[in-house]
C-alpha positions in Angstrom: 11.0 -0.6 17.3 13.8 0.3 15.6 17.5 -0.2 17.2 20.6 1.7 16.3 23.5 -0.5 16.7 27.1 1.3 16.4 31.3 0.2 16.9 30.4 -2.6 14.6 33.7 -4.7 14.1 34.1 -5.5 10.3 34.2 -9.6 11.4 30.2 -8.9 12.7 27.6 -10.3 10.5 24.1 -9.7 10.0 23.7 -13.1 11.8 25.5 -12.2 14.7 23.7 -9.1 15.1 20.4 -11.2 15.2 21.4 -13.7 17.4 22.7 -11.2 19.8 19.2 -9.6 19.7 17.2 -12.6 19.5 18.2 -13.2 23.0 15.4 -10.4 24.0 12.8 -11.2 21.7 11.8 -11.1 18.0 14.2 -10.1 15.8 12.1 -8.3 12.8 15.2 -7.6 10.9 18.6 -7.2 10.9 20.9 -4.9 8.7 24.6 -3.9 8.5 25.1 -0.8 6.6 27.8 -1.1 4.0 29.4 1.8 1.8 27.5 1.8 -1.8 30.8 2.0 -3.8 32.9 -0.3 -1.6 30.9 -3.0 -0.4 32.6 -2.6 3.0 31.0 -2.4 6.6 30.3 1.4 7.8 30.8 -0.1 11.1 27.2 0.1 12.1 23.4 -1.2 11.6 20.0 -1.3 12.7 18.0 -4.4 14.2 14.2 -4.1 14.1 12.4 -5.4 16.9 8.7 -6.0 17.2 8.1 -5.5 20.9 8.6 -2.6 22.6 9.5 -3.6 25.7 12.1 -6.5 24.9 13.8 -4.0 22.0 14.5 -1.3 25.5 16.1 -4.0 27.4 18.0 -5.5 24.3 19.1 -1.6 24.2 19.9 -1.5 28.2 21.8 -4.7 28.4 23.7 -4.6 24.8 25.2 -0.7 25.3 28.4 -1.3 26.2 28.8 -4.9 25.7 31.7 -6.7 23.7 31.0 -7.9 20.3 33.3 -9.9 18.2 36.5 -7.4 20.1 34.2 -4.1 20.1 31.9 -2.0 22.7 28.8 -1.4 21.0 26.9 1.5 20.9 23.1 0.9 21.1 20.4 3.3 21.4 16.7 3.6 20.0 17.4 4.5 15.8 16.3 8.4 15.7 14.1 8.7 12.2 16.2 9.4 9.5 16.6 13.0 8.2 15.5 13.9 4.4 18.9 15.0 3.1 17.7 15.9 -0.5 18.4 19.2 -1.7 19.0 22.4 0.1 21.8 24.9 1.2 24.0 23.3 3.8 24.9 26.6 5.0 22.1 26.4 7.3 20.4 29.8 5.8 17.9 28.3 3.5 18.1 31.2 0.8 20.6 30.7 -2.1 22.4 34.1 -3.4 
């Protein structure tokens, strides 16, 4: 299952983000999103979890909790949206 983990703090590391998930279960993978051109933080990341059941209470007990000085937002990670092409005007048709 696939975690959504938001409010990063810059100081966070993939590390921490592990550790504070490993305390559920199986940590599959953790990832910090950075900005391509930067290299910085985007100030959130996803943790993949193999279980089910230990990634939803990872989710329940880690919304809200302090990391490193933040409250982190945690929710199951909604697939990711195919942002290729297309009119972002909503219409579809180009005149």
């Amino acid at each position: 299952m696939n975690i959504y983990v938001g409010n990063l703090s810059h100081e966070v590391t993939e590390e921490d983000l592990r550790k504070a998930f490993e305390a559920f279960g199986q940590v599959t993978s953790a990832k910090i999103i950075t900005d391509k051109f930067s290299g910085e933080p985007r100030g959130f990341g996803f943790v993949e979890m193999s279980a089910k059941g230990e990634a939803q209470t990872a989710i329940t007990d880690l919304n809200g909790k302090d990391l490193k000085g933040r409250t982190l937002n945690v929710n199951e990670a909604r697939p990711r949206e195919d942002r290729r092409g297309g009119d972002r005007r909503g219409g579809g048709q180009r005149f």
